[in-house]
PDB file as gemmi writes it, atoms N, CA and C in Angstrom:
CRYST1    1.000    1.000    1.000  90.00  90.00  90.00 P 1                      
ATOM      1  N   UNK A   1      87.781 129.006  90.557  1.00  0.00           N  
ATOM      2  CA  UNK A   1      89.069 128.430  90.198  1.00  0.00           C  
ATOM      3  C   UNK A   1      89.808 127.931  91.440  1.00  0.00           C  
ATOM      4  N   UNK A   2      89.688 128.790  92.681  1.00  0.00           N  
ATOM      5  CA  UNK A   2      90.093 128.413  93.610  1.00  0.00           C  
ATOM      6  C   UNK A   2      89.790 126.875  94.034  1.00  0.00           C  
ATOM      7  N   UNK A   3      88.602 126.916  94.423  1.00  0.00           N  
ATOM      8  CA  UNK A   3      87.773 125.538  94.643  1.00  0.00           C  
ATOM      9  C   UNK A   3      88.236 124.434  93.685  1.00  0.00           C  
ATOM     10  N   UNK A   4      88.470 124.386  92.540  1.00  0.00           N  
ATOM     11  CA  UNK A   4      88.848 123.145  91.841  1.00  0.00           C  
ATOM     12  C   UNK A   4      90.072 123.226  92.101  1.00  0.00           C  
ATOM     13  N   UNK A   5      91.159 123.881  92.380  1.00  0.00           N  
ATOM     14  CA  UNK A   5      92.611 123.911  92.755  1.00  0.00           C  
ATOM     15  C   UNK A   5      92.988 123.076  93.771  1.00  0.00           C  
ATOM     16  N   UNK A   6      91.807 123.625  94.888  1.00  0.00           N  
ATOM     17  CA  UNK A   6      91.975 123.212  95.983  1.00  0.00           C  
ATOM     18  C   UNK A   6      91.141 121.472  96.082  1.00  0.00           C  
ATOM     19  N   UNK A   7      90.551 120.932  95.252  1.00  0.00           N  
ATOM     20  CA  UNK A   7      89.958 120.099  95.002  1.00  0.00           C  
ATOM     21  C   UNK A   7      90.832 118.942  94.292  1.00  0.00           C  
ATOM     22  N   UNK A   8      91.386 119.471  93.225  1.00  0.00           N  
ATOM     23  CA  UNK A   8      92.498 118.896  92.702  1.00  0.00           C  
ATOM     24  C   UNK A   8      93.631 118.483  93.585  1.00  0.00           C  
ATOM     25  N   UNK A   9      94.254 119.503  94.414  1.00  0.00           N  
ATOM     26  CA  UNK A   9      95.050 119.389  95.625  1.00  0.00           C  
ATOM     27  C   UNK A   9      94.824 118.189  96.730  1.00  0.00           C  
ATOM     28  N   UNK A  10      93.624 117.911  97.092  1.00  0.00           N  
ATOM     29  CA  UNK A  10      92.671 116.795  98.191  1.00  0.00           C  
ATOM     30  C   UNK A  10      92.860 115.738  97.195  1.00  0.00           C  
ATOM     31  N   UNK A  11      92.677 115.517  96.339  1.00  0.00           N  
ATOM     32  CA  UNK A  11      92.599 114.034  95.263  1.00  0.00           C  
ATOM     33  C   UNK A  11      93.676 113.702  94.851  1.00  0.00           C  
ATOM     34  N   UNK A  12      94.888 114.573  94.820  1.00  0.00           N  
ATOM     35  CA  UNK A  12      96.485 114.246  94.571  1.00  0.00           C  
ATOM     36  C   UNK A  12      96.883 113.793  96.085  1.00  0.00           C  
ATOM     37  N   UNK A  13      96.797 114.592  97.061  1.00  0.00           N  
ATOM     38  CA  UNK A  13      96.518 113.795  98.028  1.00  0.00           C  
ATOM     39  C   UNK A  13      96.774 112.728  98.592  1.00  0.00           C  
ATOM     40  N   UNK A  14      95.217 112.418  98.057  1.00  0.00           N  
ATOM     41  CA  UNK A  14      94.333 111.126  98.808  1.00  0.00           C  
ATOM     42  C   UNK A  14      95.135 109.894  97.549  1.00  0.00           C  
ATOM     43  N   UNK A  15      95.073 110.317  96.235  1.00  0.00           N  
ATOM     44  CA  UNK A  15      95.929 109.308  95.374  1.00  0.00           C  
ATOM     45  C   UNK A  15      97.044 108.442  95.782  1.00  0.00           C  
ATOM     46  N   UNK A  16      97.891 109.604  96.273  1.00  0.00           N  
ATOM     47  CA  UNK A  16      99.262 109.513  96.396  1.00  0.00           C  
ATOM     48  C   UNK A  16      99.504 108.864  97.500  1.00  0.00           C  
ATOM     49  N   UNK A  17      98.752 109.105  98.798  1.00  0.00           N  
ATOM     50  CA  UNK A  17      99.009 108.704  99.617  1.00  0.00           C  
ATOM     51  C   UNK A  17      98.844 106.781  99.350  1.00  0.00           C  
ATOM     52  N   UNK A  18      97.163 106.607  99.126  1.00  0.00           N  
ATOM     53  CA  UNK A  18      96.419 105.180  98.955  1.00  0.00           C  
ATOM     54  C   UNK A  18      97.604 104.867  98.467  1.00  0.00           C  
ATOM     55  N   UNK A  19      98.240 104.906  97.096  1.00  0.00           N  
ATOM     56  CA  UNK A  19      99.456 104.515  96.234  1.00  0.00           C  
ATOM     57  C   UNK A  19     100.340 104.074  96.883  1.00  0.00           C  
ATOM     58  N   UNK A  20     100.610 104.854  98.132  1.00  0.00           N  
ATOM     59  CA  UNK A  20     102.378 104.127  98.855  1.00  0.00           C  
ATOM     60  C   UNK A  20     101.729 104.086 100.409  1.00  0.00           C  
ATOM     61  N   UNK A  21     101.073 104.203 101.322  1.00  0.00           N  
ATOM     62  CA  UNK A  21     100.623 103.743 102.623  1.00  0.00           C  
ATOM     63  C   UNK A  21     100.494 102.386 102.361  1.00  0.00           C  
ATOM     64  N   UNK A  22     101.876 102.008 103.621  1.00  0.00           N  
ATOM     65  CA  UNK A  22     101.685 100.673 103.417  1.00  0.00           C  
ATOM     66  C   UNK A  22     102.382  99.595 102.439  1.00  0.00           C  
ATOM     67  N   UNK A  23     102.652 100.163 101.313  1.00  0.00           N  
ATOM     68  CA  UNK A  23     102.702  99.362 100.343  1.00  0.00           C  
ATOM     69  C   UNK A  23     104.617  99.574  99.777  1.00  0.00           C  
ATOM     70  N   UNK A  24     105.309  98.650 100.217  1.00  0.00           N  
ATOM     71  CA  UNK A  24     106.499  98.903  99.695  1.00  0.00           C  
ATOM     72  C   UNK A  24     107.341  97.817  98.576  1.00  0.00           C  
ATOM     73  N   UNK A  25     108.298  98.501  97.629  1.00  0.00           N  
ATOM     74  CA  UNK A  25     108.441  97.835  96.341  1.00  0.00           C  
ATOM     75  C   UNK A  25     109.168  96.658  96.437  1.00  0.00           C  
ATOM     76  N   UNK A  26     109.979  96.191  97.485  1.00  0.00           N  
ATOM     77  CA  UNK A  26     110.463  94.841  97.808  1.00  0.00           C  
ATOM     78  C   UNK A  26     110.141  94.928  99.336  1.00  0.00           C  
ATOM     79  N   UNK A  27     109.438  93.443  99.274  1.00  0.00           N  
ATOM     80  CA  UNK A  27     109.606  93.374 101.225  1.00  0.00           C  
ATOM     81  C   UNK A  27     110.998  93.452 101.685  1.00  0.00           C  
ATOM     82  N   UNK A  28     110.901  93.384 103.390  1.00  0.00           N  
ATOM     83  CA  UNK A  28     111.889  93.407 104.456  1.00  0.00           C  
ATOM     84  C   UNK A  28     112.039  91.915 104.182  1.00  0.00           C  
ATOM     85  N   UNK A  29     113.811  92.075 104.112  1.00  0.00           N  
ATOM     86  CA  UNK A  29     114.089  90.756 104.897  1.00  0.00           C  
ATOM     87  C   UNK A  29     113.867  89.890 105.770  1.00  0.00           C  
ATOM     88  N   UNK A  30     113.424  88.465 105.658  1.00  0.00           N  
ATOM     89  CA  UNK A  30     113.099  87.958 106.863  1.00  0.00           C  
ATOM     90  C   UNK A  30     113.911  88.228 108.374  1.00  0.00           C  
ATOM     91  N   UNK A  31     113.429  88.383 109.400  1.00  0.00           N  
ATOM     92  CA  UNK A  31     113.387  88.382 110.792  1.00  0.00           C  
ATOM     93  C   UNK A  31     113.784  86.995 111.465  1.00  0.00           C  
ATOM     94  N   UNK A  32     115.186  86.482 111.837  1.00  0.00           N  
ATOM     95  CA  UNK A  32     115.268  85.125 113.044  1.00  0.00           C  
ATOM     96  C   UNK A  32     115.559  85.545 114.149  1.00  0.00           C  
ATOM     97  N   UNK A  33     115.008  85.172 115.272  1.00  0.00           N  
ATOM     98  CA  UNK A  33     115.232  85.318 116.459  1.00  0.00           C  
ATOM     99  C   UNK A  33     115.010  83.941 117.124  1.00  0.00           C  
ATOM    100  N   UNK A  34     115.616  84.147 118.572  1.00  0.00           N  
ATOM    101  CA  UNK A  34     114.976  82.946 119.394  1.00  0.00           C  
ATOM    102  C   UNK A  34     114.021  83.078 119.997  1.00  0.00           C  
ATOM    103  N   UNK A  35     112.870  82.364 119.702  1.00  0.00           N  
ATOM    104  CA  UNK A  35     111.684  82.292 120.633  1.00  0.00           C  
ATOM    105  C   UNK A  35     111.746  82.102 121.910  1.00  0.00           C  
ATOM    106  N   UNK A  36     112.067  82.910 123.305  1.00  0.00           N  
ATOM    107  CA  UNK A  36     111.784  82.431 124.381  1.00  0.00           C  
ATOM    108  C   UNK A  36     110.700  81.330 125.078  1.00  0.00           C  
ATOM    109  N   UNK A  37     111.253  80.893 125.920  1.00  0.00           N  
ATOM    110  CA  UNK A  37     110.214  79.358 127.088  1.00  0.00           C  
ATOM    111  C   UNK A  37     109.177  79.994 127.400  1.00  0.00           C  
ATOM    112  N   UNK A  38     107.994  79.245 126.713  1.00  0.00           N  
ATOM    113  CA  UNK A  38     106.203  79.283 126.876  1.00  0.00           C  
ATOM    114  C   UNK A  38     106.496  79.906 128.674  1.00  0.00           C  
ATOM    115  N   UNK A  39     105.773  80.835 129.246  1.00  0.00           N  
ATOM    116  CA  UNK A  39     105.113  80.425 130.119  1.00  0.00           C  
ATOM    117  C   UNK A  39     104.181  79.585 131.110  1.00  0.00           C  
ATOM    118  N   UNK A  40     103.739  78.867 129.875  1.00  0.00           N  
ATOM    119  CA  UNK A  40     102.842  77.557 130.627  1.00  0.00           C  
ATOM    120  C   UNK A  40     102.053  77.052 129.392  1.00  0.00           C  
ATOM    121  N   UNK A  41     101.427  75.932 129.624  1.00  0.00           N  
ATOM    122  CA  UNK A  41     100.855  75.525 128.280  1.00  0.00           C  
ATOM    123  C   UNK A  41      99.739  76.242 127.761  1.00  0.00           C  
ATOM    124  N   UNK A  42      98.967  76.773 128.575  1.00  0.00           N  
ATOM    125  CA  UNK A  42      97.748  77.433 127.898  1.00  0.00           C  
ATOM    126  C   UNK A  42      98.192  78.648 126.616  1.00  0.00           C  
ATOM    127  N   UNK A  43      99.879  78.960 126.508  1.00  0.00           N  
ATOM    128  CA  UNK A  43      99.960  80.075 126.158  1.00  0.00           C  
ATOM    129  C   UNK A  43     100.186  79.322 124.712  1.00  0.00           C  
ATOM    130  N   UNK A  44     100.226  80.315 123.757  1.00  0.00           N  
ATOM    131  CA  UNK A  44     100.024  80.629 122.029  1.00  0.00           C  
ATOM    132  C   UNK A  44     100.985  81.071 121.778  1.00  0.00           C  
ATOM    133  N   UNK A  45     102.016  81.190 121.023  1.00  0.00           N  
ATOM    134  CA  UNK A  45     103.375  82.063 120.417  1.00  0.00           C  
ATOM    135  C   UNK A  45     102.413  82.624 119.399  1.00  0.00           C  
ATOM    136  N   UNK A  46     102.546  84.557 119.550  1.00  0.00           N  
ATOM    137  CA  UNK A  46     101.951  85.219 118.455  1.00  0.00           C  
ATOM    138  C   UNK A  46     103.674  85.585 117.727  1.00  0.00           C  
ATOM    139  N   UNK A  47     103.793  84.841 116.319  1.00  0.00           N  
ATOM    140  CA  UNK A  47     104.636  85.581 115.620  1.00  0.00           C  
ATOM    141  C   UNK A  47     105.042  86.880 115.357  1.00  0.00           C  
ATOM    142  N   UNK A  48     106.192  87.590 115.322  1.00  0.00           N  
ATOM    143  CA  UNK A  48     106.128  88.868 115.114  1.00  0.00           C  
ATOM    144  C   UNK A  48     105.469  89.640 113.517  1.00  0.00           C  
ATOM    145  N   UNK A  49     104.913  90.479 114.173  1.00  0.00           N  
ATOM    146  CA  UNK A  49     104.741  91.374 112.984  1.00  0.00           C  
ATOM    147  C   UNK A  49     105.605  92.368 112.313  1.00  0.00           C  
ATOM    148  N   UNK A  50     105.406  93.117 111.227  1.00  0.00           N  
ATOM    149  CA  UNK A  50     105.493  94.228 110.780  1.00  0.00           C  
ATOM    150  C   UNK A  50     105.024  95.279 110.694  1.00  0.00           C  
ATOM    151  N   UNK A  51     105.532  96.759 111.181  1.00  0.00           N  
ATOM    152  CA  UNK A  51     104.874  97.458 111.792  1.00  0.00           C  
ATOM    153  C   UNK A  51     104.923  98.640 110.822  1.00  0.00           C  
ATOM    154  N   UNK A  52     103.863  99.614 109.961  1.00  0.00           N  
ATOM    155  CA  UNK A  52     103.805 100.616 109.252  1.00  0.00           C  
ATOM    156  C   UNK A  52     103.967 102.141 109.930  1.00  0.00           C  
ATOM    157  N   UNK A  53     105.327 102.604 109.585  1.00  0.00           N  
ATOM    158  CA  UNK A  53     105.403 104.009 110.501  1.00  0.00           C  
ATOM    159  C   UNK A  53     106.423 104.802 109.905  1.00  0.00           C  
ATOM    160  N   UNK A  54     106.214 105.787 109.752  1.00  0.00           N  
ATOM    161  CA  UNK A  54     107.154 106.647 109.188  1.00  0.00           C  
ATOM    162  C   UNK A  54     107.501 106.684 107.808  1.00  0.00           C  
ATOM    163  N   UNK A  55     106.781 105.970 107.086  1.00  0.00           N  
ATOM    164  CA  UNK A  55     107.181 105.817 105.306  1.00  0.00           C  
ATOM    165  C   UNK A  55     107.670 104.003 105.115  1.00  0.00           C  
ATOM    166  N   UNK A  56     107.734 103.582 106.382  1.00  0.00           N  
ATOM    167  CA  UNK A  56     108.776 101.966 105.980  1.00  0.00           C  
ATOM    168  C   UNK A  56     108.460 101.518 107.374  1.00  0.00           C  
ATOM    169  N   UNK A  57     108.485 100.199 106.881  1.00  0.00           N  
ATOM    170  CA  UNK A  57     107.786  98.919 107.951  1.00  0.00           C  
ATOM    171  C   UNK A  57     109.419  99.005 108.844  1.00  0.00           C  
ATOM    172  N   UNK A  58     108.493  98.505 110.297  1.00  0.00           N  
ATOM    173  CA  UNK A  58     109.742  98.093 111.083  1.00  0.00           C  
ATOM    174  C   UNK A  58     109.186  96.766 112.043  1.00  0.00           C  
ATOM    175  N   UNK A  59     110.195  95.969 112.678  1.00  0.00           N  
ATOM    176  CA  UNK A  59     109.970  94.501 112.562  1.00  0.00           C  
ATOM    177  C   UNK A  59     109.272  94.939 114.336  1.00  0.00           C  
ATOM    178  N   UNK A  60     108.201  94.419 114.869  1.00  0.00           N  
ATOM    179  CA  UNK A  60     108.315  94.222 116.084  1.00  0.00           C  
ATOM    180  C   UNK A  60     107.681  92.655 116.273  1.00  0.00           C  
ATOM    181  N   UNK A  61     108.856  92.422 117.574  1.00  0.00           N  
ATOM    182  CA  UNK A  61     109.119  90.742 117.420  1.00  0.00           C  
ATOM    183  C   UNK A  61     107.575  90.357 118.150  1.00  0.00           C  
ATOM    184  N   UNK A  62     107.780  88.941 118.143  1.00  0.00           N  
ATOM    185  CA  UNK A  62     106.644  87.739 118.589  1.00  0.00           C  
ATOM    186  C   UNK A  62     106.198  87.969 120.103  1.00  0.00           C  
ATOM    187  N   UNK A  63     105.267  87.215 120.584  1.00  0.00           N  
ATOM    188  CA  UNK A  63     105.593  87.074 122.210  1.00  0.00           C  
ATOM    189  C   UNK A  63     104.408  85.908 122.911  1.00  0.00           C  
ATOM    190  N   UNK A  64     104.704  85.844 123.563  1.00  0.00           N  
ATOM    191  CA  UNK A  64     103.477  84.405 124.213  1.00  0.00           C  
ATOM    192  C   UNK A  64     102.052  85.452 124.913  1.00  0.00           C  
ATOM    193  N   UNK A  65     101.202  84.945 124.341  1.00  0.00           N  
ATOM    194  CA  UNK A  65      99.552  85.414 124.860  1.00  0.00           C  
ATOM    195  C   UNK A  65      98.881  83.905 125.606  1.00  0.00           C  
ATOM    196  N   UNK A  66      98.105  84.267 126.220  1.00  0.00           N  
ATOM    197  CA  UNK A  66      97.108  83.313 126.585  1.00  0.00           C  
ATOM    198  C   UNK A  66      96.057  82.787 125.315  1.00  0.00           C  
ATOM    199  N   UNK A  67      96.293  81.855 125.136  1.00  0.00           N  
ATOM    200  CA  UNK A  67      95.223  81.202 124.378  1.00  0.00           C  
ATOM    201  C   UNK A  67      93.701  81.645 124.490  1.00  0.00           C  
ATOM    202  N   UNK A  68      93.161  81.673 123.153  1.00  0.00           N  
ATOM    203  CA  UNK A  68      91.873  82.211 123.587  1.00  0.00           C  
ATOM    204  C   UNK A  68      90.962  80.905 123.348  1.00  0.00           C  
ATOM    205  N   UNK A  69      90.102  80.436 123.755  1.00  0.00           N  
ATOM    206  CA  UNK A  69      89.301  79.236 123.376  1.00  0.00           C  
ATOM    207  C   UNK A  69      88.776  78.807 122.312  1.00  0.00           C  
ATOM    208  N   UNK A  70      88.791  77.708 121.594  1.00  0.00           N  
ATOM    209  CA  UNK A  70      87.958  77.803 120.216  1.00  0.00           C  
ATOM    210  C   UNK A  70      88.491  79.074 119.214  1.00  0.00           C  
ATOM    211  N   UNK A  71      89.634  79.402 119.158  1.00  0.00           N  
ATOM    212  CA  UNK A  71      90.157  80.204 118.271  1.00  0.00           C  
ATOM    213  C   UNK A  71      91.642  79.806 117.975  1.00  0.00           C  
ATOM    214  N   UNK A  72      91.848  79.950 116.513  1.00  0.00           N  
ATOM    215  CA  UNK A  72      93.414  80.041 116.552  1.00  0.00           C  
ATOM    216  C   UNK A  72      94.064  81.104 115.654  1.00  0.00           C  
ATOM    217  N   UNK A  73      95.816  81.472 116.325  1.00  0.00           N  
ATOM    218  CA  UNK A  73      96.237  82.492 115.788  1.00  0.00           C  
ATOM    219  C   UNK A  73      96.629  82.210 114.133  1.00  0.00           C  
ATOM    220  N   UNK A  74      96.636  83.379 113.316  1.00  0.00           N  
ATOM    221  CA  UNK A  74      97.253  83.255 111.784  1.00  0.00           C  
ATOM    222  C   UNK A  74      98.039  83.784 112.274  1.00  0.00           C  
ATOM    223  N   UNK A  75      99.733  83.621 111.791  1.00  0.00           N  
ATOM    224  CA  UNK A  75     100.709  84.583 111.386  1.00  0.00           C  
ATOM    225  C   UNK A  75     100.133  85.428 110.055  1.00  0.00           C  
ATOM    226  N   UNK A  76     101.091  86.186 110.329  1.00  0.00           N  
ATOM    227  CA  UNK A  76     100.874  87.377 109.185  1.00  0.00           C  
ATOM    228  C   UNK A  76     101.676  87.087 108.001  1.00  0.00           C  
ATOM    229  N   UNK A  77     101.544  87.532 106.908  1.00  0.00           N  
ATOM    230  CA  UNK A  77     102.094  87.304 105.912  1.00  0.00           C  
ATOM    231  C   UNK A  77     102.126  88.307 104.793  1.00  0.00           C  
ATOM    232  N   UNK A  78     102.905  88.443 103.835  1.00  0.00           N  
ATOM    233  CA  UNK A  78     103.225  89.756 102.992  1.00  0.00           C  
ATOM    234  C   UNK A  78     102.432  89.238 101.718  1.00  0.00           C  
ATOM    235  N   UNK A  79     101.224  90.108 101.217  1.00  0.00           N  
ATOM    236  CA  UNK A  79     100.646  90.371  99.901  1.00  0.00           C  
ATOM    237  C   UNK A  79     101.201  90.896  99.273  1.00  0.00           C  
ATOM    238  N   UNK A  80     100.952  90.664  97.773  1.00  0.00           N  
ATOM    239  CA  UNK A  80     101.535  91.512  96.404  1.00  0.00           C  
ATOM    240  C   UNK A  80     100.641  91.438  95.441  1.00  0.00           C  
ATOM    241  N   UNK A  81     100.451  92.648  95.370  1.00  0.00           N  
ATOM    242  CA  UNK A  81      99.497  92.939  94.429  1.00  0.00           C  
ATOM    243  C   UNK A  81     100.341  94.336  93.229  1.00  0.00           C  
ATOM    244  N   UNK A  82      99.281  94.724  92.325  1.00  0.00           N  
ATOM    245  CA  UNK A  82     100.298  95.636  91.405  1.00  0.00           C  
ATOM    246  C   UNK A  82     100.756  96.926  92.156  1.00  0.00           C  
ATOM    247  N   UNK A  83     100.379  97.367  93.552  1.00  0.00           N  
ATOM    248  CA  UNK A  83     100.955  98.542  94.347  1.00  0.00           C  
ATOM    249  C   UNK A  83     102.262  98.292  94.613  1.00  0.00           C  
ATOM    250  N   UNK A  84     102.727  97.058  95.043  1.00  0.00           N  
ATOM    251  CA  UNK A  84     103.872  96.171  96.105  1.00  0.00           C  
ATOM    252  C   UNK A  84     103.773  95.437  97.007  1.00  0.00           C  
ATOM    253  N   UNK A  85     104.585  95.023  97.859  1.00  0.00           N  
ATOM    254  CA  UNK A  85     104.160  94.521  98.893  1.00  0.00           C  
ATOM    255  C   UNK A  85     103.276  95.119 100.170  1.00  0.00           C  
ATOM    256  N   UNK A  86     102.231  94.439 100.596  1.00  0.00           N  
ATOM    257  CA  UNK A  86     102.143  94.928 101.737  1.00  0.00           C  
ATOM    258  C   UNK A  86     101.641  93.977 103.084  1.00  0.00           C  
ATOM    259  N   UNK A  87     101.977  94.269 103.922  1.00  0.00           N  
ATOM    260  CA  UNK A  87     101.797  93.320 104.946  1.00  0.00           C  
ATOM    261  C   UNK A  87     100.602  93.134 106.231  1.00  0.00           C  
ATOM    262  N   UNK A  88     100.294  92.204 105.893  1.00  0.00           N  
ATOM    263  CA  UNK A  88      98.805  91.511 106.344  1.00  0.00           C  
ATOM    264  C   UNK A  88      98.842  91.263 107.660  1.00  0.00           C  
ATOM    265  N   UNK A  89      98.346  92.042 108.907  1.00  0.00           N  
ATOM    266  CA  UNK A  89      99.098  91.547 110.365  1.00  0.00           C  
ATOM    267  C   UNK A  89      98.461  90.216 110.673  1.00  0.00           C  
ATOM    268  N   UNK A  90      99.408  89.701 112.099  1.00  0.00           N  
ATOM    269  CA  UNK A  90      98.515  88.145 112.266  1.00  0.00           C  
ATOM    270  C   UNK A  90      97.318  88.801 112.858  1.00  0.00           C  
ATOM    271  N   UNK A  91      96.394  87.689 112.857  1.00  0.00           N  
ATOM    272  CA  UNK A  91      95.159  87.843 113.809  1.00  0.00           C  
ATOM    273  C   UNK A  91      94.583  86.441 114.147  1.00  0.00           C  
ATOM    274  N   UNK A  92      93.864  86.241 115.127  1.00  0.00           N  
ATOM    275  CA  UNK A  92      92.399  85.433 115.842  1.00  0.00           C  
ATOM    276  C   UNK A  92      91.910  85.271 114.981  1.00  0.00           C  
ATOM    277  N   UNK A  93      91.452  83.522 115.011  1.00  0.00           N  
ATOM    278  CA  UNK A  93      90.540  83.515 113.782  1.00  0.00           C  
ATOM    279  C   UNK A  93      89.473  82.078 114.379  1.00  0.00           C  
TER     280      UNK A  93                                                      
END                                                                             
């Protein structure tokens, strides 16, 4: 009896958690800021993301990277699916 208690316990869990990690019932308000002056042309503006911590996203802003060759950046963007929102970071592509 123990063992299925404790079994039951791991799968409420793991449910509960999958269910809300990540996933919140209205997005964050959009984010404006001013983009600071490129460093030089080779550089890329990576848009800011949204950052998962503590139960709720928090905004951390954009910043200039070096371009990588034959690649370009996606911004990130917020999915919705039947959990809620959740947010897709940018990446290299």
């Amino acid at each position: 009896m123990k063992k299925f208690l404790l079994a039951c316990s791991i799968l409420a869990c793991i449910t509960l958690a999958g269910c809300s990690a990540g996933y919140v019932a209205t997005r964050p308000a959009d984010v404006t800021y001013v983009r600071p002056v490129s460093p030089g042309s080779s550089y890329v503006w990576i848009s800011g993301n949204w950052v998962w911590g503590g139960g709720n996203y928090h905004w951390q802003e954009g910043n200039w990277h070096e371009g990588k060759q034959g690649r370009t950046y996606k911004s990130g963007n917020w999915e919705n699916d039947h959990n809620g929102y959740k947010w897709r970071k940018g990446r290299w592509e």
